[in-house]
N, CA, C and O atoms as CSV, one atom per row, in Angstrom:
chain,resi,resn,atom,element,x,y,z
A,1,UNK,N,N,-93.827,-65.695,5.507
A,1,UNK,CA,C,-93.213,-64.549,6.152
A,1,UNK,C,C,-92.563,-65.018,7.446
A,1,UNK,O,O,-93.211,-65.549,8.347
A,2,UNK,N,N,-91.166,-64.783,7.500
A,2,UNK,CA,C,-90.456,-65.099,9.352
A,2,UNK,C,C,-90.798,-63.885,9.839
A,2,UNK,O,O,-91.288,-62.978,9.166
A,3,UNK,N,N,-90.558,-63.848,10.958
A,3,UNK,CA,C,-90.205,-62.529,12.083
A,3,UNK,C,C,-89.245,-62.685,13.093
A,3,UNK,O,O,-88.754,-63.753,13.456
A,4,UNK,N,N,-89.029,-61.687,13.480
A,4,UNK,CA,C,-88.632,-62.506,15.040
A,4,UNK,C,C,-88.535,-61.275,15.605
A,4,UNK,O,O,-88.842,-60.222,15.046
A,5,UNK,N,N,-88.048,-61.414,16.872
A,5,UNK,CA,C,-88.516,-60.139,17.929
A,5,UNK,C,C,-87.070,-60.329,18.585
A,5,UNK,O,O,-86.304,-61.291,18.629
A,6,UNK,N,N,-86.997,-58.779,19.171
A,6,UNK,CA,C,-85.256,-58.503,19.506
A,6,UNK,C,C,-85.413,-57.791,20.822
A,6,UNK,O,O,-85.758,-56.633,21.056
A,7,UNK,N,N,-85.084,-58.740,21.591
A,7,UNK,CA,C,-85.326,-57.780,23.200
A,7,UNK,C,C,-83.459,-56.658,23.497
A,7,UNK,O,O,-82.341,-57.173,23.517
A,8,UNK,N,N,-83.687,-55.566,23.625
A,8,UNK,CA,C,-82.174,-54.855,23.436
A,8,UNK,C,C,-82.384,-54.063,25.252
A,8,UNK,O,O,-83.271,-53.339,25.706
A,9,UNK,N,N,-81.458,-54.479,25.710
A,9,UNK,CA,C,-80.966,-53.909,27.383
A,9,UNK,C,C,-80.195,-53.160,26.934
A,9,UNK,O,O,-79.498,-53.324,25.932
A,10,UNK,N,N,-80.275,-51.712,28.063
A,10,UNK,CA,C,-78.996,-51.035,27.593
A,10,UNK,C,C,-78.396,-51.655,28.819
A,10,UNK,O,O,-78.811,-52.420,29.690
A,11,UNK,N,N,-76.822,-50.801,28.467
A,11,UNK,CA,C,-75.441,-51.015,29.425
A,11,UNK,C,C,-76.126,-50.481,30.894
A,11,UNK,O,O,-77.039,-49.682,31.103
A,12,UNK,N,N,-75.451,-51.114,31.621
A,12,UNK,CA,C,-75.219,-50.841,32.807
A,12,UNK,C,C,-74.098,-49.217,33.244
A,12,UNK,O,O,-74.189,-48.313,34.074
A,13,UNK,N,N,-73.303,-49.513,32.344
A,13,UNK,CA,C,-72.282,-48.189,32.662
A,13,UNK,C,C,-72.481,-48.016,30.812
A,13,UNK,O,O,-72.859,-48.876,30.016
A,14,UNK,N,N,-72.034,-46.459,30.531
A,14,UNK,CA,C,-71.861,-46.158,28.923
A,14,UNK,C,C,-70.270,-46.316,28.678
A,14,UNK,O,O,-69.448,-45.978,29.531
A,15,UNK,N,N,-69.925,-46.864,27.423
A,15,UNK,CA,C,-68.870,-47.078,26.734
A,15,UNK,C,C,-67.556,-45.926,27.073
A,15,UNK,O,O,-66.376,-46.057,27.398
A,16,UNK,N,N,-68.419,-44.810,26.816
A,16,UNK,CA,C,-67.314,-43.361,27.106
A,16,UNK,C,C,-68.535,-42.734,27.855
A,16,UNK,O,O,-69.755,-42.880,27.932
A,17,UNK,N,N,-67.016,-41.556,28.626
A,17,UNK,CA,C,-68.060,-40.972,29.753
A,17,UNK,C,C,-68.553,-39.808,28.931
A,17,UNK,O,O,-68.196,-39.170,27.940
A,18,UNK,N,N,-69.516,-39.828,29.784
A,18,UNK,CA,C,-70.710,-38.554,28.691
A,18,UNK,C,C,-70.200,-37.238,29.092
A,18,UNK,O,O,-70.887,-36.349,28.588
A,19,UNK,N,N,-69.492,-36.912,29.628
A,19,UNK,CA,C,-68.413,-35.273,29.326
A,19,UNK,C,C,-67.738,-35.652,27.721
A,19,UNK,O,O,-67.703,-34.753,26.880
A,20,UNK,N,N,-67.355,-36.671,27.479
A,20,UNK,CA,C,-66.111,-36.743,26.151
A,20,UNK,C,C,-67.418,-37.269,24.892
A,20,UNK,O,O,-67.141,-37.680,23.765
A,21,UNK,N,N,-68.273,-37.176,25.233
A,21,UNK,CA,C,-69.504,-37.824,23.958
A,21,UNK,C,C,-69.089,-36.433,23.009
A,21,UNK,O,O,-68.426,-36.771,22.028
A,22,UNK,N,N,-69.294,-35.202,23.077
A,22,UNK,CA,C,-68.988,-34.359,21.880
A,22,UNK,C,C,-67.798,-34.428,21.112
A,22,UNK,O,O,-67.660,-34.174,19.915
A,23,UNK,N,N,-66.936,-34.811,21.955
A,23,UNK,CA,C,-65.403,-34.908,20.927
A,23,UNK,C,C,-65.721,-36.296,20.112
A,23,UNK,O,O,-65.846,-36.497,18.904
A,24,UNK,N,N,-65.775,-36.881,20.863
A,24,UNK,CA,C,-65.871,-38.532,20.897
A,24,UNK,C,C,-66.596,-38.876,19.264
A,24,UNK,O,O,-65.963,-39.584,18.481
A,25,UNK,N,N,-67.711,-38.404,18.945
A,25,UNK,CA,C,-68.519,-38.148,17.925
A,25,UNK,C,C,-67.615,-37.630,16.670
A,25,UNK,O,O,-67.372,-38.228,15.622
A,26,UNK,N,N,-67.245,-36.499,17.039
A,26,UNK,CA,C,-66.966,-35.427,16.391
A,26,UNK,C,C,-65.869,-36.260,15.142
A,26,UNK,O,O,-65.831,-36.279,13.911
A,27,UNK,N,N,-64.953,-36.976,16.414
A,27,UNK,CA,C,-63.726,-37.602,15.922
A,27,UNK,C,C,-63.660,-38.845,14.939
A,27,UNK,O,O,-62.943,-39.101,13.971
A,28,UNK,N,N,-64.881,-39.632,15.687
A,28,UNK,CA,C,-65.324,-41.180,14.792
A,28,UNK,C,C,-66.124,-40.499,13.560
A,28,UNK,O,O,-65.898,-41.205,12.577
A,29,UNK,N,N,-66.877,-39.532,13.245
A,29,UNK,CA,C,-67.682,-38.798,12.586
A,29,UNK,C,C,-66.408,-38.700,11.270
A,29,UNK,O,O,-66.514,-39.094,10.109
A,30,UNK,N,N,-65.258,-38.052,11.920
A,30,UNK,CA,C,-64.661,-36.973,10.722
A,30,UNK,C,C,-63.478,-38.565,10.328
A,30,UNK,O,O,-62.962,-38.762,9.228
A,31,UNK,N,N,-63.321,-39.438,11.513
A,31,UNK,CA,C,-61.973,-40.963,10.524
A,31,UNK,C,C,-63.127,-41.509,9.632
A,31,UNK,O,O,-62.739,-42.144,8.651
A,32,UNK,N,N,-64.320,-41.395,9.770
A,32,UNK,CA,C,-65.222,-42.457,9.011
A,32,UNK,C,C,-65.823,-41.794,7.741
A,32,UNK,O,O,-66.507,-42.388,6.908
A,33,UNK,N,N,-65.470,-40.458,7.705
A,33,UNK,CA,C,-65.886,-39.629,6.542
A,33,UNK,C,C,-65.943,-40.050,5.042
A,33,UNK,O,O,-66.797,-39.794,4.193
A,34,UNK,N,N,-64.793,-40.764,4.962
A,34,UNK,CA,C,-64.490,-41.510,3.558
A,34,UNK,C,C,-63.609,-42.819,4.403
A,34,UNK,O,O,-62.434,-42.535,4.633
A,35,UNK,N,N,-64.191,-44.554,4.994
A,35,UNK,CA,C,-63.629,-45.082,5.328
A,35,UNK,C,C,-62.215,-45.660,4.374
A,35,UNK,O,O,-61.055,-45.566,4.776
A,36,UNK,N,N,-62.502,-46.075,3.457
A,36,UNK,CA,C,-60.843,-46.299,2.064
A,36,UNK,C,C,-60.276,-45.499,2.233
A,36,UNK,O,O,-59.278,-45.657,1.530
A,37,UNK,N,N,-60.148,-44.010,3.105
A,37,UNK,CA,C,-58.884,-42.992,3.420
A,37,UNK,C,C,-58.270,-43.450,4.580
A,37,UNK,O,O,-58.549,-44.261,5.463
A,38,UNK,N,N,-57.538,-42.847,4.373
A,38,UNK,CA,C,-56.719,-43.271,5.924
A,38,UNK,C,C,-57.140,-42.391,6.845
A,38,UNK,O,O,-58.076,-41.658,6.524
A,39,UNK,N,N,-56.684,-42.292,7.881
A,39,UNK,CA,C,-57.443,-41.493,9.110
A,39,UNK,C,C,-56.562,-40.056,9.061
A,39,UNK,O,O,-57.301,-39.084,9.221
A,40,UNK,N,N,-55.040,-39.688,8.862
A,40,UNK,CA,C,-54.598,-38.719,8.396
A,40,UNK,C,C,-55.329,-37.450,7.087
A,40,UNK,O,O,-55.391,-36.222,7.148
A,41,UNK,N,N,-55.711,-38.259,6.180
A,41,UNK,CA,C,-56.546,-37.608,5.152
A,41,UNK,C,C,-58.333,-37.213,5.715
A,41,UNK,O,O,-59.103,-36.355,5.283
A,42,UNK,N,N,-58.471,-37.965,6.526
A,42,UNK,CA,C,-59.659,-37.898,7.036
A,42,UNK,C,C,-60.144,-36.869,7.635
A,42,UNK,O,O,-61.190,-36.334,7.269
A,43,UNK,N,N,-59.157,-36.310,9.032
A,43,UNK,CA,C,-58.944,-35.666,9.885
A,43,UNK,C,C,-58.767,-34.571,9.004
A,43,UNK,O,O,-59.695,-33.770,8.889
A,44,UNK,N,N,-57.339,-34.355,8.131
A,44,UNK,CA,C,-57.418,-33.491,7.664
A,44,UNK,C,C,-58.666,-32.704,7.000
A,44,UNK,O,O,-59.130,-31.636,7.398
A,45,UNK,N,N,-59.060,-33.402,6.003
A,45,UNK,CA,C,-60.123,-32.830,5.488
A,45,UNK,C,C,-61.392,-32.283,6.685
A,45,UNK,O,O,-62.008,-31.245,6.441
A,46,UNK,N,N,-61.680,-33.058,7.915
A,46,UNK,CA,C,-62.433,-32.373,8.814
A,46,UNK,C,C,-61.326,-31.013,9.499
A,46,UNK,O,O,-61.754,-29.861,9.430
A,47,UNK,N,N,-60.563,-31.157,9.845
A,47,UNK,CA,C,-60.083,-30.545,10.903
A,47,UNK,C,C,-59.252,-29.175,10.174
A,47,UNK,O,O,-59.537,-28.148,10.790
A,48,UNK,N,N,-58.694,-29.033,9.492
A,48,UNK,CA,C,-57.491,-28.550,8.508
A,48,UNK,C,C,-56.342,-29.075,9.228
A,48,UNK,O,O,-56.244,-30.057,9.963
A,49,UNK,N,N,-55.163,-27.863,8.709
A,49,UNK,CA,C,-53.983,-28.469,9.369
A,49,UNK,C,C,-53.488,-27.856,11.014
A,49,UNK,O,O,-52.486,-28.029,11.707
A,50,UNK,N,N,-54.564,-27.197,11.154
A,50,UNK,CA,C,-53.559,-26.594,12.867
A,50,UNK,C,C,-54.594,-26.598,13.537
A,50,UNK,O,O,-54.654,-25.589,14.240
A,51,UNK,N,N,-55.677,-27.448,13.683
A,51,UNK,CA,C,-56.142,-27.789,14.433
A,51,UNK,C,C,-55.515,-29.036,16.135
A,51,UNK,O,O,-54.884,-30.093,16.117
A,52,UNK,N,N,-55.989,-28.359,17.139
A,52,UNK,CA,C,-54.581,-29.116,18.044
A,52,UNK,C,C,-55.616,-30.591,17.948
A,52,UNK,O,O,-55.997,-30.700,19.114
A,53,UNK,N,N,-56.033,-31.363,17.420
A,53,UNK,CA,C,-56.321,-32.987,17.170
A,53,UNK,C,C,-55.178,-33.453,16.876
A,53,UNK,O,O,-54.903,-34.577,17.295
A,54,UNK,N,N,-53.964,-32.534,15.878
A,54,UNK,CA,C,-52.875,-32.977,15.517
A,54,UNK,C,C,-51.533,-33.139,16.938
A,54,UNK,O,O,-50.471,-33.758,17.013
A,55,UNK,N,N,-52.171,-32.374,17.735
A,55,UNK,CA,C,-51.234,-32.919,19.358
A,55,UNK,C,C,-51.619,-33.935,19.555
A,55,UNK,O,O,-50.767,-34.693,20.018
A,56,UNK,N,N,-52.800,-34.438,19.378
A,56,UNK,CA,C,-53.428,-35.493,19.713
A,56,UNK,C,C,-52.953,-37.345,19.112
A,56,UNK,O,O,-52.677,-38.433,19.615
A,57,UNK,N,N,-53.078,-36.841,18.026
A,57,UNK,CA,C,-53.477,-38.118,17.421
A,57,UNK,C,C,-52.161,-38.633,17.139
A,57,UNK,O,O,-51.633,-38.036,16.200
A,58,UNK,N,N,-51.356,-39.684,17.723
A,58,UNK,CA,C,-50.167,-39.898,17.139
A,58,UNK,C,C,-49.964,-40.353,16.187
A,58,UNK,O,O,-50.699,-41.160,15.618
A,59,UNK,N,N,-48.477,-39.760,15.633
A,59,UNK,CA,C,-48.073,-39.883,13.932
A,59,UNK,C,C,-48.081,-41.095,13.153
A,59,UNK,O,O,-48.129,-41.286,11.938
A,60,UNK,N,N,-48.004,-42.097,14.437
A,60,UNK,CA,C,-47.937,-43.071,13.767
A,60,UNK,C,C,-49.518,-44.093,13.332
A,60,UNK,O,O,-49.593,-45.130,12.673
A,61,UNK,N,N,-50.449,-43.411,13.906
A,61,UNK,CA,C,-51.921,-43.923,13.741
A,61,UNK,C,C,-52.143,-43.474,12.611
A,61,UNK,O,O,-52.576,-44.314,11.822
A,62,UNK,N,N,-51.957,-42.060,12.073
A,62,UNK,CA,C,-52.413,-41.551,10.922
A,62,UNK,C,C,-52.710,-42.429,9.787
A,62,UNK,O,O,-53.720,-42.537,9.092
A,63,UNK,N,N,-51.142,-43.259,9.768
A,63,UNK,CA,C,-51.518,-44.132,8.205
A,63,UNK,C,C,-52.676,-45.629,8.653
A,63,UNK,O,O,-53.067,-46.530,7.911
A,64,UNK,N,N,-52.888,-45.454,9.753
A,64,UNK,CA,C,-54.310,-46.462,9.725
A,64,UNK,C,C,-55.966,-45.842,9.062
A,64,UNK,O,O,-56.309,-44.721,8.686
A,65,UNK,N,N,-56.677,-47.100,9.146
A,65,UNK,CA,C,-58.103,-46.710,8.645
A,65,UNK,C,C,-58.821,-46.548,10.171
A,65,UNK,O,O,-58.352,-47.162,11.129
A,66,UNK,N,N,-60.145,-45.560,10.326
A,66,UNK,CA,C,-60.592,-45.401,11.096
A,66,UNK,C,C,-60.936,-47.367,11.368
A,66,UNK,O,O,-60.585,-47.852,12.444
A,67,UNK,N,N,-61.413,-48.010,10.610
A,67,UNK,CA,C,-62.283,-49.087,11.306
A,67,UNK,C,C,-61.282,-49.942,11.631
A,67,UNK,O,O,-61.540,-51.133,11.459
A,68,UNK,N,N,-59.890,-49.580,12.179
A,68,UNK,CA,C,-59.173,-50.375,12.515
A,68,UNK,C,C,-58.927,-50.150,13.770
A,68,UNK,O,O,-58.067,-50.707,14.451
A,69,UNK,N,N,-59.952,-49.029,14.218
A,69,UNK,CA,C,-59.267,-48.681,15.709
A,69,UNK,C,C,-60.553,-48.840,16.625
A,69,UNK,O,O,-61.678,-48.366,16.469
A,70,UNK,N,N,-59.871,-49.927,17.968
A,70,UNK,CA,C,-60.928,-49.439,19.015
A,70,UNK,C,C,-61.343,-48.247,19.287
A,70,UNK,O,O,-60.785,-47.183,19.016
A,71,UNK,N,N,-62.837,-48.513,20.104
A,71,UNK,CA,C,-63.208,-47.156,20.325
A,71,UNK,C,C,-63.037,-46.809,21.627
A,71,UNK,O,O,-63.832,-45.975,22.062
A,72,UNK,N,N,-61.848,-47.416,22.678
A,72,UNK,CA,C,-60.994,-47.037,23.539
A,72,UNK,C,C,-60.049,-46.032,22.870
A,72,UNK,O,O,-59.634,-45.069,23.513
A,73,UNK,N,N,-59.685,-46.244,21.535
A,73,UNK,CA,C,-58.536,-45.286,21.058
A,73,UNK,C,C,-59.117,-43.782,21.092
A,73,UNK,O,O,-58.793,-42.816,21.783
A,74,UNK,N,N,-60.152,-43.952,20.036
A,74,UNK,CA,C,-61.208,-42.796,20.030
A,74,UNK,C,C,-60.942,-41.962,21.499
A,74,UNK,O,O,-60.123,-41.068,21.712
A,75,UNK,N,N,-62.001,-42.622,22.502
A,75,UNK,CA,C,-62.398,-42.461,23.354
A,75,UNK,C,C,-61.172,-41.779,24.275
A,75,UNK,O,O,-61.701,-40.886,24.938
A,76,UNK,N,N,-60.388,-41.821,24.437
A,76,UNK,CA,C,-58.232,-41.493,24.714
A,76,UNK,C,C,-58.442,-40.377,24.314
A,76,UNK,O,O,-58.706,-39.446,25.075
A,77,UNK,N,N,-58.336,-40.239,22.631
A,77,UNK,CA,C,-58.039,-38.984,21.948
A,77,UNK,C,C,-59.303,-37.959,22.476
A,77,UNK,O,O,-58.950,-36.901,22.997
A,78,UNK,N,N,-60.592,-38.209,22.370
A,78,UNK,CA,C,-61.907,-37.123,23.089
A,78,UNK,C,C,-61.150,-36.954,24.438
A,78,UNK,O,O,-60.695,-35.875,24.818
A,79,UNK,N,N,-61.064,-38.064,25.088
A,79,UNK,CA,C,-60.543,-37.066,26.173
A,79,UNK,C,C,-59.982,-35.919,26.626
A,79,UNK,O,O,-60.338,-34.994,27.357
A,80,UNK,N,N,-58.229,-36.449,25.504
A,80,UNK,CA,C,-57.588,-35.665,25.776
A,80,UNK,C,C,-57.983,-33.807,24.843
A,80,UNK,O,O,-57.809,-32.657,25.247
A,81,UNK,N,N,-58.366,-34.186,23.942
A,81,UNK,CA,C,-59.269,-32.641,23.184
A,81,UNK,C,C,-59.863,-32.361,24.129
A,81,UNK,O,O,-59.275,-31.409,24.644
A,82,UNK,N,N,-60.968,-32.708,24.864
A,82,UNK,CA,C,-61.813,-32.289,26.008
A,82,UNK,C,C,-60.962,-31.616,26.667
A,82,UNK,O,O,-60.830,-30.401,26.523
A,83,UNK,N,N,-60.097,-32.516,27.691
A,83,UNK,CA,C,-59.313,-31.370,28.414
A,83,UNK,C,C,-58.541,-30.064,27.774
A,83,UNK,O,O,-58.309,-28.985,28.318
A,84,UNK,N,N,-58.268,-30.438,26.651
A,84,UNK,CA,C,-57.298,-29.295,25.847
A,84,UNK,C,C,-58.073,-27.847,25.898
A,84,UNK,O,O,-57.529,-26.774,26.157
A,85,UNK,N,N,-59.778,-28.097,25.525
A,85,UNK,CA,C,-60.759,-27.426,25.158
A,85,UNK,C,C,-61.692,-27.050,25.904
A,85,UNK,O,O,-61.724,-27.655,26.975
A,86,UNK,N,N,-62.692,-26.062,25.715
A,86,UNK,CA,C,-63.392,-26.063,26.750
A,86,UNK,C,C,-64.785,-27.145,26.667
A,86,UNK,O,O,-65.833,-26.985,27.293
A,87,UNK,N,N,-64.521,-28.077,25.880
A,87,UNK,CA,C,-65.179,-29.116,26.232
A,87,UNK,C,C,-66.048,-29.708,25.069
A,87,UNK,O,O,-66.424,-30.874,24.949
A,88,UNK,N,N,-66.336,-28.400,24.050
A,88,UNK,CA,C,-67.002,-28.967,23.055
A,88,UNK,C,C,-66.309,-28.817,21.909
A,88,UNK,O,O,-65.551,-27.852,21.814
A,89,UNK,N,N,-66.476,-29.982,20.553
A,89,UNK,CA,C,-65.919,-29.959,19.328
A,89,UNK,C,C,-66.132,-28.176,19.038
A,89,UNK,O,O,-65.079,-27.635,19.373
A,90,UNK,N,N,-66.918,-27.374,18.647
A,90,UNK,CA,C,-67.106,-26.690,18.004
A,90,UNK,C,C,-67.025,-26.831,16.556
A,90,UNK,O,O,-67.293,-25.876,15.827
Protein backbone atom coordinates (compact mmCIF):
# COMPACT_ATOMS: atom_id res chain seq x y z
CA UNK A 1 0.00 0.00 0.00
CA UNK A 2 1.63 3.84 -0.87
CA UNK A 3 0.17 6.91 0.72
CA UNK A 4 1.18 10.10 0.85
CA UNK A 5 -0.04 13.17 2.60
CA UNK A 6 -1.02 16.62 0.89
CA UNK A 7 -0.41 19.75 2.90
CA UNK A 8 -3.07 22.46 0.86
CA UNK A 9 -2.58 26.52 1.95
CA UNK A 10 -5.20 28.58 0.89
CA UNK A 11 -4.57 31.91 -1.23
CA UNK A 12 -3.56 34.78 0.28
CA UNK A 13 -6.09 36.99 -1.82
CA UNK A 14 -9.29 34.83 -3.66
CA UNK A 15 -9.18 34.38 -7.45
CA UNK A 16 -12.53 36.59 -7.92
CA UNK A 17 -13.86 39.02 -5.55
CA UNK A 18 -16.50 37.50 -3.38
CA UNK A 19 -19.35 40.19 -4.44
CA UNK A 20 -19.07 38.42 -8.23
CA UNK A 21 -18.82 34.57 -6.61
CA UNK A 22 -22.79 34.21 -7.45
CA UNK A 23 -22.60 35.17 -11.07
CA UNK A 24 -19.21 33.83 -11.34
CA UNK A 25 -20.61 30.18 -10.48
CA UNK A 26 -23.69 30.58 -12.07
CA UNK A 27 -21.80 31.26 -15.45
CA UNK A 28 -18.84 28.46 -15.29
CA UNK A 29 -21.85 26.17 -13.94
CA UNK A 30 -24.20 26.80 -17.11
CA UNK A 31 -20.52 26.87 -20.21
CA UNK A 32 -19.65 23.52 -18.46
CA UNK A 33 -23.16 22.04 -18.60
CA UNK A 34 -22.43 19.83 -21.60
CA UNK A 35 -18.46 20.63 -22.10
CA UNK A 36 -18.44 19.13 -26.30
CA UNK A 37 -21.07 22.22 -26.70
CA UNK A 38 -19.93 25.27 -27.36
CA UNK A 39 -20.50 27.96 -24.86
CA UNK A 40 -23.34 29.71 -27.13
CA UNK A 41 -25.51 26.43 -26.87
CA UNK A 42 -24.59 26.21 -23.35
CA UNK A 43 -25.70 29.52 -22.15
CA UNK A 44 -28.50 29.19 -24.15
CA UNK A 45 -29.89 26.24 -22.80
CA UNK A 46 -29.17 27.81 -19.12
CA UNK A 47 -30.15 31.26 -19.76
CA UNK A 48 -32.84 31.30 -22.79
CA UNK A 49 -32.61 33.85 -25.34
CA UNK A 50 -33.16 37.42 -23.64
CA UNK A 51 -31.50 36.96 -20.88
CA UNK A 52 -29.00 40.27 -20.67
CA UNK A 53 -25.68 37.51 -20.31
CA UNK A 54 -26.25 38.00 -24.06
CA UNK A 55 -24.97 41.94 -23.55
CA UNK A 56 -22.43 40.31 -21.97
CA UNK A 57 -20.77 37.68 -23.53
CA UNK A 58 -19.19 38.66 -26.81
CA UNK A 59 -20.31 37.20 -30.17
CA UNK A 60 -17.37 36.20 -30.94
CA UNK A 61 -16.59 33.83 -27.71
CA UNK A 62 -19.80 32.03 -28.26
CA UNK A 63 -18.32 29.56 -30.82
CA UNK A 64 -15.61 28.62 -28.11
CA UNK A 65 -15.77 25.70 -25.46
CA UNK A 66 -16.15 26.74 -21.90
CA UNK A 67 -12.63 24.92 -21.02
CA UNK A 68 -10.99 27.14 -23.30
CA UNK A 69 -11.47 30.14 -21.34
CA UNK A 70 -9.62 31.68 -18.44
CA UNK A 71 -11.31 32.21 -15.44
CA UNK A 72 -10.30 35.97 -15.72
CA UNK A 73 -12.80 35.80 -18.72
CA UNK A 74 -15.50 34.32 -16.50
CA UNK A 75 -14.66 36.44 -13.79
CA UNK A 76 -15.09 40.00 -16.50
CA UNK A 77 -18.40 38.64 -17.57
CA UNK A 78 -19.76 38.07 -13.38
CA UNK A 79 -18.74 41.27 -13.02
CA UNK A 80 -20.18 42.92 -15.47
CA UNK A 81 -23.92 40.86 -14.78
CA UNK A 82 -23.28 41.89 -11.16
CA UNK A 83 -23.30 45.39 -11.94
CA UNK A 84 -26.13 45.01 -14.54
CA UNK A 85 -28.13 43.20 -11.60
CA UNK A 86 -28.87 43.50 -8.33
CA UNK A 87 -26.19 41.24 -7.61
CA UNK A 88 -27.44 37.79 -7.60
CA UNK A 89 -27.79 35.09 -10.53
CA UNK A 90 -31.32 34.38 -9.59
Amino acid sequence: VQSSVIHLLPRSAPLVAPTIIPWTHRLIQAGFRHPRKTLKNNLLATFGETHPVWGVVPEAMLSQRAHKLPLSQWADWAEQLTAASDGSPA
